[in-house]
C-alpha positions in Angstrom: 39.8 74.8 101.0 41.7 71.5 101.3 40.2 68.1 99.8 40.3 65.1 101.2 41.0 62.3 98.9 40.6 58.7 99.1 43.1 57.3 101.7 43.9 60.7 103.5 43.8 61.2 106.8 41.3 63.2 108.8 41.6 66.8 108.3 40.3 69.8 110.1 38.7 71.4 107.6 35.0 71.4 106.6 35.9 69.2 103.5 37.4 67.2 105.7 34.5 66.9 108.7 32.6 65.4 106.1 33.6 62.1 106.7 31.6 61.9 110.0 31.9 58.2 110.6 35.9 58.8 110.6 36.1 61.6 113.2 33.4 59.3 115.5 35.4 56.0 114.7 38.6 58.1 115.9 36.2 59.2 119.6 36.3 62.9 118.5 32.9 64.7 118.4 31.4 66.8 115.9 29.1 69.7 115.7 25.7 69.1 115.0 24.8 72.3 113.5 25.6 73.9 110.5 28.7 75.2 110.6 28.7 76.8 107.5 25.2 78.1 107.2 26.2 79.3 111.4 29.0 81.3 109.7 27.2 82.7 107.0 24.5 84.2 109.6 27.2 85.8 111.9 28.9 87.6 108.7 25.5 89.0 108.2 24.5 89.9 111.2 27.1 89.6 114.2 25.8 89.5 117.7 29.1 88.6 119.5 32.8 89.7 118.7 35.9 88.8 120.7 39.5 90.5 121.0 42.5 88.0 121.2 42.2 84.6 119.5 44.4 82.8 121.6 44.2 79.6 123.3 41.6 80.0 126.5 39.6 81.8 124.0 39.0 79.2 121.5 38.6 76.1 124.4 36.5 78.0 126.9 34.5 81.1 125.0 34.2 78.8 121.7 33.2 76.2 124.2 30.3 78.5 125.3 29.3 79.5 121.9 29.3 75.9 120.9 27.2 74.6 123.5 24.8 77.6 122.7 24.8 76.4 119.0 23.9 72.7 119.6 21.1 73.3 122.4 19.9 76.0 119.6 19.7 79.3 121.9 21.9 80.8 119.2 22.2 81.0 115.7 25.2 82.7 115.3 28.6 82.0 116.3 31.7 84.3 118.0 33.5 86.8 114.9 37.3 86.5 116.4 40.0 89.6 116.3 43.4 89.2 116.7 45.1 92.3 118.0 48.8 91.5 118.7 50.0 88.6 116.7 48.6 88.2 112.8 50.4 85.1 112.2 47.2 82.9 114.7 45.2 84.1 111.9 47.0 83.2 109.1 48.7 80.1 110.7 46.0 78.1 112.9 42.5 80.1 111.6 42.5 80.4 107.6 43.8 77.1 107.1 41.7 74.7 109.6 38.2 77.0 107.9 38.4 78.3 111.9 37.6 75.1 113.6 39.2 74.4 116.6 39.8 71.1 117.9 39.2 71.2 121.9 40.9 68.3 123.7 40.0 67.9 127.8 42.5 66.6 129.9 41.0 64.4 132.6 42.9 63.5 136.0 42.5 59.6 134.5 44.7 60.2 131.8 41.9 60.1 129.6 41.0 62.5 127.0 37.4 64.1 125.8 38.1 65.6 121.6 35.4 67.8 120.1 36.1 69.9 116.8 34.0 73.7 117.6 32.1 75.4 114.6 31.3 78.3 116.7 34.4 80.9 115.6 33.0 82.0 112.0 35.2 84.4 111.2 39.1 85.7 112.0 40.0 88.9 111.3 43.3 91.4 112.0 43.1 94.1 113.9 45.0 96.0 111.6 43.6 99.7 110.7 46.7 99.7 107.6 45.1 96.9 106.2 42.2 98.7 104.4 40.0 95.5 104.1 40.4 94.3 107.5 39.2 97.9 108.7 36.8 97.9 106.8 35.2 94.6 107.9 35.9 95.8 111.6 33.9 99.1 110.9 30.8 97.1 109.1 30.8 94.7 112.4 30.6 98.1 115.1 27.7 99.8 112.8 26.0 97.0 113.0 23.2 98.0 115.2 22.4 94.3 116.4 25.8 93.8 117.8 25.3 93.2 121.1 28.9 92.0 122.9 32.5 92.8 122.6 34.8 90.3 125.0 38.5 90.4 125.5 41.2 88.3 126.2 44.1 89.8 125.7 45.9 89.8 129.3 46.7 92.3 131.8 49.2 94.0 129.8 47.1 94.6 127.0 44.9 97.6 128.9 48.3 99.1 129.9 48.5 102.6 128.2 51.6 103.5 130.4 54.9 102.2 131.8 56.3 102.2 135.7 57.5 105.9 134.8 53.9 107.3 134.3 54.2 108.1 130.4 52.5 107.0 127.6 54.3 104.1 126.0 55.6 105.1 122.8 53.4 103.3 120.3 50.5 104.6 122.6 51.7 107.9 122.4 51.8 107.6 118.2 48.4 106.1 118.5 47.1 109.4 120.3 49.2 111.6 117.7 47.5 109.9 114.2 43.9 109.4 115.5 41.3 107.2 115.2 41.9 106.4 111.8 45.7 104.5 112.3 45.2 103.3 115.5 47.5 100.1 115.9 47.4 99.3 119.7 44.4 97.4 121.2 43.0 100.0 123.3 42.9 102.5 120.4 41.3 100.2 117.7 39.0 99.7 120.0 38.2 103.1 121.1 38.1 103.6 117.3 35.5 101.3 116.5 33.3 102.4 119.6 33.9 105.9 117.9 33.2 104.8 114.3 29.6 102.9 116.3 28.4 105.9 117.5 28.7 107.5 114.5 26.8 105.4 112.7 24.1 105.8 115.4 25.3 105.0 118.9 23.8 101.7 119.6 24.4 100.3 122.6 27.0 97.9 123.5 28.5 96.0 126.2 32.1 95.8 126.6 33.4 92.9 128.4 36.8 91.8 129.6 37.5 88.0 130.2 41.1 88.5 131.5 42.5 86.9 134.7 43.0 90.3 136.4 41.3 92.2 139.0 38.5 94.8 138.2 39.0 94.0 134.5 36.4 95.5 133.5 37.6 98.7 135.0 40.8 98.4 133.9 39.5 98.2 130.3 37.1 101.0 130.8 39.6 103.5 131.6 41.7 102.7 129.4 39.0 103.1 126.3 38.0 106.8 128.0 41.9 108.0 128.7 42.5 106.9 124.8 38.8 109.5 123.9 40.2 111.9 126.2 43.4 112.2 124.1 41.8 112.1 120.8 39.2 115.0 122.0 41.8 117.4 123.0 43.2 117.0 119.3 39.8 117.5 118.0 39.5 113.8 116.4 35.8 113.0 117.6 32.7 113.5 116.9 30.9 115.6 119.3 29.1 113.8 122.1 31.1 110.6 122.0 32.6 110.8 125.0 29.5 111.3 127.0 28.4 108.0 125.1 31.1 105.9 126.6 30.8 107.1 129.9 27.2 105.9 129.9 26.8 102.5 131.0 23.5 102.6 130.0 24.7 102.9 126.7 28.2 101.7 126.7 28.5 99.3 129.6 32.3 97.4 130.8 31.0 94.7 133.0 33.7 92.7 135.1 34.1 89.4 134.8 36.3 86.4 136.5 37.2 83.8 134.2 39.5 80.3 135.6 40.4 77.8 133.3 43.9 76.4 133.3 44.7 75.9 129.6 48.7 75.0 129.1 50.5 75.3 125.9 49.6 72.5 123.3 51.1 69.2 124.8 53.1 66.7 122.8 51.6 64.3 123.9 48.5 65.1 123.0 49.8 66.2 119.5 50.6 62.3 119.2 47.4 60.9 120.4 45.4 62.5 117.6 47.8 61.7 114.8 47.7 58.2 116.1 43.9 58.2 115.6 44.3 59.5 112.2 43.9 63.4 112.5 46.3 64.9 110.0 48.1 68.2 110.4 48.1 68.9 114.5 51.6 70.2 114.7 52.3 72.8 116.9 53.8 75.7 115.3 55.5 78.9 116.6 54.9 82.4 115.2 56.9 85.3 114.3 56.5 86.6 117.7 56.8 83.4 119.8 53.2 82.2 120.1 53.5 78.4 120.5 49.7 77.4 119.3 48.5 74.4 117.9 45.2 73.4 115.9 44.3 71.8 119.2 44.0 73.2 122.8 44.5 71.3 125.4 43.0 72.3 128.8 41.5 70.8 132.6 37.6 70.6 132.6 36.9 72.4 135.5 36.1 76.3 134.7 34.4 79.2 135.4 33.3 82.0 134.5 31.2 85.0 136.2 30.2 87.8 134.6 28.3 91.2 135.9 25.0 90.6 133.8 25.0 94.5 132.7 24.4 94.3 129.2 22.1 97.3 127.8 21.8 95.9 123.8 20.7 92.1 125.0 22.8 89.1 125.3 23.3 85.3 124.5 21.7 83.2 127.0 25.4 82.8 128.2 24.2 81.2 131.7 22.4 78.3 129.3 25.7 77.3 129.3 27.4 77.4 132.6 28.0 81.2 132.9 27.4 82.5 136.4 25.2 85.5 135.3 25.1 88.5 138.7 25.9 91.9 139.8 29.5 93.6 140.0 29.7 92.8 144.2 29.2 89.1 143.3 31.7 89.0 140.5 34.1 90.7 142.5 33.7 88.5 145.9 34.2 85.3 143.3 37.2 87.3 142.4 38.8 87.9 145.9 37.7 84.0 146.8 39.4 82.9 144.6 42.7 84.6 144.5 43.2 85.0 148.5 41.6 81.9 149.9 41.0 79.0 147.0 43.3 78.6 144.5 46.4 81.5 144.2 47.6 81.2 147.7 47.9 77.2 147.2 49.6 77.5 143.7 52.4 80.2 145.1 53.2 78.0 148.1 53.8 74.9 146.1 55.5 77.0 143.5 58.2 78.3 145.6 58.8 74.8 147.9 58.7 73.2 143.9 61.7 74.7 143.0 63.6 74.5 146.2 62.5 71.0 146.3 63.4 70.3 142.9 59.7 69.2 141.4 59.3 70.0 137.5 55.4 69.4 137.6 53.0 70.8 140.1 50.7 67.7 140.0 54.1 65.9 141.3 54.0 67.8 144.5 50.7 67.0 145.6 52.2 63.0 146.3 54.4 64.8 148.9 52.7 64.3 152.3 54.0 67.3 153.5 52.9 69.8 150.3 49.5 68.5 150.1 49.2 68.5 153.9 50.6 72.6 153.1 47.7 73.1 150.9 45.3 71.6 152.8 46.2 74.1 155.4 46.6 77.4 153.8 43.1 76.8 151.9 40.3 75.1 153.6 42.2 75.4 157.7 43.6 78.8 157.7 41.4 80.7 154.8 38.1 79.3 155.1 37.4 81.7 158.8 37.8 84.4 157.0 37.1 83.5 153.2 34.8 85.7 151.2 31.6 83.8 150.2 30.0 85.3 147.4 27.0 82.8 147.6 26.8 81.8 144.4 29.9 79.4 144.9 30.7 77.0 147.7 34.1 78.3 148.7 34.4 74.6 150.4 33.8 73.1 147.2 35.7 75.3 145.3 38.5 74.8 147.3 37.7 71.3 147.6 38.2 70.3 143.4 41.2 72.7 143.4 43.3 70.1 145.9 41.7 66.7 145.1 41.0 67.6 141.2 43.0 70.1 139.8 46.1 70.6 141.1 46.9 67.0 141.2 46.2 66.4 137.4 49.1 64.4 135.9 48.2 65.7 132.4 49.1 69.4 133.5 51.7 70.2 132.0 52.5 73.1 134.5 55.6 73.6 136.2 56.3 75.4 139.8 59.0 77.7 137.6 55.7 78.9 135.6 53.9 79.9 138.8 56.8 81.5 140.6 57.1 84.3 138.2 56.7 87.8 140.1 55.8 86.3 143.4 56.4 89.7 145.0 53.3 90.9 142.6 51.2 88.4 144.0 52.1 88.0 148.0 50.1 91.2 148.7 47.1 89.5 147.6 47.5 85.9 148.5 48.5 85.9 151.9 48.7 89.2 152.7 44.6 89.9 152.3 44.2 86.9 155.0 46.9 88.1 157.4 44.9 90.9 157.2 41.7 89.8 157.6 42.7 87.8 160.6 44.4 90.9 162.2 41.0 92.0 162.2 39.1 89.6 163.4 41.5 88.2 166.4 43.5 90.7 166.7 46.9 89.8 165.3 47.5 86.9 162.9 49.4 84.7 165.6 46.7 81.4 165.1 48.4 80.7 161.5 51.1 78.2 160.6 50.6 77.4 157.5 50.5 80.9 155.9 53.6 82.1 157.7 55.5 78.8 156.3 54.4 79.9 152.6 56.4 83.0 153.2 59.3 81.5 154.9 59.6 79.3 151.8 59.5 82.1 149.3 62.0 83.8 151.3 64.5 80.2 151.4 63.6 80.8 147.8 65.1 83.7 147.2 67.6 82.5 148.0 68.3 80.4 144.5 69.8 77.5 146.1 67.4 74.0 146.3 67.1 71.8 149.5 70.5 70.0 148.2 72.4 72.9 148.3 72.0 73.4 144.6 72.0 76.2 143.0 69.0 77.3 140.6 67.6 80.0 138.3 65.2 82.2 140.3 61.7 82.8 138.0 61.5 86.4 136.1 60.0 88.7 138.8 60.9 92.6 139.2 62.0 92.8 142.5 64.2 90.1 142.4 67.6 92.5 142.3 66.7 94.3 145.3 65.0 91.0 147.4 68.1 89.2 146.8 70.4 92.4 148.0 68.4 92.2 150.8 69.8 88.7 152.0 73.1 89.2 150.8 75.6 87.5 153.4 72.9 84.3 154.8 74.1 80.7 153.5 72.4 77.8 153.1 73.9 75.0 155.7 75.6 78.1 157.9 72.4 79.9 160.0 74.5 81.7 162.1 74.9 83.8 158.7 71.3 85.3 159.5 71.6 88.0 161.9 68.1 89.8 160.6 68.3 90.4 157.1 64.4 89.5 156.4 63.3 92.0 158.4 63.3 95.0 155.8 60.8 92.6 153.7 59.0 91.3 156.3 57.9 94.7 157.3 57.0 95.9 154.4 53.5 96.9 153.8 54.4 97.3 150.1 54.6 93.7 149.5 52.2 92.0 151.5 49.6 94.9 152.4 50.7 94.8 155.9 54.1 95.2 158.0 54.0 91.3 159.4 55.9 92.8 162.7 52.8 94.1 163.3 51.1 91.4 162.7 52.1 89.3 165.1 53.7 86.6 162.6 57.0 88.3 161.3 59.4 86.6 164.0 57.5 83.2 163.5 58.7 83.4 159.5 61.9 84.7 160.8 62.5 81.6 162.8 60.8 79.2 160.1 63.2 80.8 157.6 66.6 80.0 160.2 65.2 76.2 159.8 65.0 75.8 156.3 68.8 77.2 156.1 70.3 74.4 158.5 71.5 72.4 156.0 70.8 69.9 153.1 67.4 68.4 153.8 66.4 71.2 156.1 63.6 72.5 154.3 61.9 68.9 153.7 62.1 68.4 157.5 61.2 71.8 158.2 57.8 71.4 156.6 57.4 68.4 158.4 57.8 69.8 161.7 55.3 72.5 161.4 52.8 70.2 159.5 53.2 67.3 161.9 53.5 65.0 158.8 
């Protein structure tokens, strides 16, 4: 453990949070638990472990766990696995004694700075390691455990790629059993395995990714892993049936929003200007750029199908929406197709063409926030899915007047244009259809139909200028950008149809949008923004009457 000596600056480290007056002279709050004597209950006795000790982990799960700890409806904090890069563990964990140092970035430009206690322990997930397996097999016995949470991202429940096999390291997983698993999916199916074993307690298995039906996602890929294992005569006998009980192995969804950027510079530089020493960013060995600090908005939510057959921390004691799987997954589809995705996609594709670095810049454009205002609260709300326990109104409300226009964001319409054609289907496409439905065909939008004529202008890779720029990674990008071969920007008589093959295509957005009434409208929306220099700024003002 590092010492602090006379004259030294503030360290994270428990030596160094000793010097209370310091960290409170310097506006940064501190624990008022025990963090050590916290830590030494959890190694005993864990009730709580979480995969993947990045950056929305430590702000927004720590954040739980810490407000837990102070109001004193826990004793014990979160025990933290890395899965897929070591160096977080032995880079930002070991050497700060696991404290995390939570920085909230306020629309004012001001800051709230708490240092979290609550992640006790950091351990690889590394079955070659012999200790670290061993640690990870003492946790799982542990009849008293009660939670395992994830965030790991999508990808990290993927067992195969887009040609239906096993990825390779997957299929070496399933090869060497149990006992060398190496991917996430199989050291966790191991530990489950080495659980029942000891017993079969119960345990609920809970994902906390940004992704549909996560909790889905991550059950099946836990059983498909068993399955494999079985046929090679790896498991115990009856383990199988004991994952596929959810009265004794439960995988409750969950829908988590937070936006937490990479650590800011900025923010690096406030807290070495109040005295904090040490708050360098640093980048791994496999490109993680993570700080001793995260930096992340206030708002956040999180809503989690209360299915949990071995008990629980009193997670809704601090802000957890607590409800059934119908709930969860309404809060889900709110979210994505009406409140907040559908906004961010329109105002990343018109923020490239338009030239914008910063998506809180956009929202001073009349004609951007006037989009917004349309797509979310005008054209979603008829048709919005209200799971009750959130106002989509005021959901929808703080994303336009609170969050997206956040100065101290530091995210970037590039960032949010990634594999638009993933994401289309869902955004737009869900309330196309919806209104198809309910009227008939979706001809009463504007707004909606302009989102997708800018994504098409675009695709295009030439800005409102006449510029050209580097289109975001997304996978159909080869084959969307065949598709308009021949159209260029300032000639429109160089359209003769080509959106048409996209447009229709129920692949992308759910729905052929011939059929839905609105495909000619983007068509014609889409010959606007292709006049000329300018043409898409004045485009947007036509249609929104800015």
């Amino acid at each position: 453990m590092q010492q602090k000596g006379d004259g030294d600056k503030m360290k994270l480290t428990l030596e160094g949070l000793k010097d209370r007056k310091a960290w409170e002279k310097a506006g940064i709050s501190l624990p008022d638990y025990e963090i050590e004597q916290t830590a030494e209950a959890t190694k005993k006795a864990p009730v709580w472990v979480h995969f993947g000790a990045g950056n929305i982990f430590r702000i927004f799960i720590g954040g739980i766990a810490d407000r837990l700890l102070a109001q004193g409806e826990m004793t014990k904090g979160i025990t933290c696995v890395e899965t897929f890069d070591f160096d977080v563990v032995d880079k930002i964990y070991r050497p700060y004694d696991n404290l995390v140092l939570a920085v909230t970035l306020k629309a004012d430009g001001s800051t709230d700075k708490r240092v979290l206690g609550s992640l006790t322990e950091a351990i690889k997930a590394q079955s070659s390691d012999a200790v670290s397996w061993n640690r990870l097999k003492e946790i799982f016995t542990d009849p008293g455990l009660q939670m395992v949470s994830f965030t790991i991202t999508e990808k990290g429940y993927n067992l195969k790629g887009a040609d239906g096999k096993y990825f390779s390291f997957i299929q070496e997983d399933i090869e060497q059993g149990p006992e060398k698993a190496s991917s996430a999916m199989a050291i966790v199916c191991a530990l489950l395995h080495a659980r029942y074993q000891a017993g079969g307690a119960p345990l609920a298995v809970v994902s906390m990714d940004n992704c549909s039906h996560n909790g889905e996602k991550l059950r099946n890929s836990v059983i498909t892993m068993a399955q494999e294992w079985e046929k090679k005569g790896f498991l115990q006998e009856g383990f199988l049936e004991y994952l596929q009980d959810e009265k004794q192995v439960s995988f409750p969804w969950s829908m988590i929003d937070k936006i937490t950027p990479r650590p800011a510079d900025s923010v690096c530089r406030e807290l070495e200007s109040v005295g904090v020493e040490g708050m360098e960013p640093v980048v791994t060995g496999k490109n993680t750029y993570i700080a001793p600090f995260v930096n992340a908005e206030g708002p956040e939510y999180l809503v989690i199908e209360d299915n949990f057959p071995n008990g629980r921390p009193p997670l809704e004691k601090a802000g957890v929406y607590m409800t059934d799987r119908d709930t969860v997954n309404k809060v889900e589809r709110m979210k994505v197709t009406t409140c907040l995705n559908p906004l961010h996609t329109a105002l990343a594709v018109y923020g490239c063409v338009l030239g914008y670095t910063l998506i809180a810049d956009e929202m001073k454009s009349p004609e951007l926030s006037k989009l917004v205002e349309e797509i979310g609260p005008v054209e979603g709300m008829p048709v919005v899915t209200d799971p009750g326990i959130l106002s989509p109104e005021a959901f929808v409300d703080e994303v336009i007047h609170v969050r997206i226009p956040n100065p101290f964001m530091p995210d970037t319409p590039q960032r949010i244009a990634t594999d638009t054609s993933q994401k289309v289907g869902i955004r737009y496409g869900e309330t196309i259809k919806a209104y198809v439905a309910k009227y008939g065909d979706a001809k009463k939008l504007t707004a909606i139909p302009l989102a997708i004529a800018g994504w098409c202008r675009y695709l295009l890779a030439v800005d409102d200028k006449g510029q050209p720029f580097t289109l975001s990674p997304d996978p159909m990008v080869p084959e969307l950008t065949k598709a308009l071969e021949g159209i260029q920007v300032g000639h429109p008589e160089t359209y003769h149809g080509q959106l048409a093959p996209i447009l229709s295509n129920a692949n992308i957005f759910g729905i052929d949008l011939y059929q839905a009434g609105i495909g000619q409208r983007i068509e014609e929306m889409f010959k606007e923004e292709i006049a000329g220099p300018g043409a898409v700024e004045e485009t947007l003002k036509k249609y929104l009457a800015v």
